[in-house]
N, C-alpha and C positions, 0 to 999 in steps of 0.2 A: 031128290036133288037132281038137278040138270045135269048131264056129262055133255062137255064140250066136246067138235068136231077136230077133228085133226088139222082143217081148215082153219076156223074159228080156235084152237088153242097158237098156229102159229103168227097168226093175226095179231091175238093177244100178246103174243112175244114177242115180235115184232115192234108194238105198241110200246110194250115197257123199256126192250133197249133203245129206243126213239127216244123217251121219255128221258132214261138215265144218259144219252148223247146229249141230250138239251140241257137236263140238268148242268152237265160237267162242261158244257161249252158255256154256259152262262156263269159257274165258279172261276173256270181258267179266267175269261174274259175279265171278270173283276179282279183276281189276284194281279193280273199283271195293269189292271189300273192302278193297286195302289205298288207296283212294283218301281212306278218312279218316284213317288214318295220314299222307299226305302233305299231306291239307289239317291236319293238328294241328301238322305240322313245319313249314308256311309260318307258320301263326299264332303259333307259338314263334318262329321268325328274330325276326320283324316285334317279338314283344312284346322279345326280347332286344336286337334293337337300338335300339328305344323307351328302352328301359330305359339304354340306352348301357353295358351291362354291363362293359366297362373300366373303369368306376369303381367298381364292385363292390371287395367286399375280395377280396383271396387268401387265400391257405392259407398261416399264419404258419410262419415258417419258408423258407418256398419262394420267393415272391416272385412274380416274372414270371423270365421263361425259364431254369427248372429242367432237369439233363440229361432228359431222356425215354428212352423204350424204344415197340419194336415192341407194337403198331401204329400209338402214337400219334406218335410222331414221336423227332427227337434234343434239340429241345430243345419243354419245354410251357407254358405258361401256362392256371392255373386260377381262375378267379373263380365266386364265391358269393353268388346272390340272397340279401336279406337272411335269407330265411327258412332258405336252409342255415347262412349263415353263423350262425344260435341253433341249426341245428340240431347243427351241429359243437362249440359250445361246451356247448350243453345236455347234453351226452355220456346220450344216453338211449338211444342202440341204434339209434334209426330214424328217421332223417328225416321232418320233417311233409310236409304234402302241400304241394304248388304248390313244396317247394322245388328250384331249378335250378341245376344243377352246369356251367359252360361250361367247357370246354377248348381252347386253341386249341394246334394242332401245327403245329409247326414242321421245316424238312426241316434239314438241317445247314449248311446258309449262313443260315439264320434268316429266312428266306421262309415267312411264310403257307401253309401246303397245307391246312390242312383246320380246321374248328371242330366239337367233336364235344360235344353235351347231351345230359345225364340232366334228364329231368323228372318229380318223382313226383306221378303222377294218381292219387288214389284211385279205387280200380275199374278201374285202365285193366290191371293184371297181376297180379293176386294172388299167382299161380305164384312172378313172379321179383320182389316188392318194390313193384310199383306203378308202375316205372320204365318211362317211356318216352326211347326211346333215336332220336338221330337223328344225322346227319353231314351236313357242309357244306361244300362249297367256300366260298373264302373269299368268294366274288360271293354266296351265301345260296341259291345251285344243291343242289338237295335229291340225296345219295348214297346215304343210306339214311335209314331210319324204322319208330318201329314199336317189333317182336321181332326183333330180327335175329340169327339165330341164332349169327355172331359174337360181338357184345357179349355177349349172355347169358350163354354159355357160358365164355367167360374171367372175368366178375365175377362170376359165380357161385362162383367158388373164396375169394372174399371177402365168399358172401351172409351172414355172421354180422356183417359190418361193413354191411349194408346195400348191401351190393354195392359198396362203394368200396373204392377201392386205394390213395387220396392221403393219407387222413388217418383216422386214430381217429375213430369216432362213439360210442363206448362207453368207460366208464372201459377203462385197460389194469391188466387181473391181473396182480400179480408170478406 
């Protein structure tokens, strides 16, 4: 087996804390991309619970704790800032902007487990509607944010309804 030079072993080390610099300048540099997704999901908690969003309307028909399904829970509760709530009755295909969809899921003894919003930010998604997507422990502990490629891709199968799954935004065709 070869022994390396005292040359060539500092070379080598050199190389690797290069390597581990890069590495960790390319993690930082992501974390704090998605670091204003996380400061846009604290400022959404804060305005939703300002807003005291339980007084929001529901979704007629539904109420408060409707059965649920995976992922959101067994049973759900939906409320609609003013501006979904015209936007659901506007029946125009697409949500205006600022409006915010909360969800709160419940496990099957009917315990809080999670609060899950759609917020649509013009600009913030063209791709997928505009919608920014976050999830919450029921303390306002940030679980996800952002694009998260779960959400996406399940309400993507209802992006002709604006990405929702709860309620008609569009007249319904016979």
């Amino acid at each position: 087996m070869r022994r390396f030079s005292k040359r060539e072993a500092i070379r080598a080390g050199g190389l690797v804390v290069g390597l581990v610099l890069l590495v960790a300048l390319v993690l930082t540099s992501y974390a704090q991309a998605g670091s204003g997704d996380k400061r846009m999901a604290q400022d959404l908690w804060q305005k939703i619970q300002k807003a005291k969003y339980r007084n929001w309307p529901t979704v007629p028909g539904k109420g408060t704790m409707y059965r649920g399904q995976p992922p959101h829970g067994k049973f759900l509760s939906t409320y609609l800032n003013p501006e979904a709530a015209k936007g659901m009755r506007s029946k125009k295909g697409v949500m205006p902007e600022d409006a915010i969809i909360v969800k709160e899921n419940y496990k099957p003894n009917r315990q809080l487990a999670a609060v899950t919003v759609m917020y649509k930010e013009p600009g913030y998604d063209p791709m997928h509607g505009d919608w920014f997507w976050s999830k919450f422990k029921p303390d306002g502990e940030i679980l996800k944010a952002g694009k998260p490629a779960g959400c996406i891709s399940c309400h993507g199968s209802v992006r002709s309804n604006d990405y929702i799954f709860t309620f008609p935004i569009a007249p319904i065709k016979p």
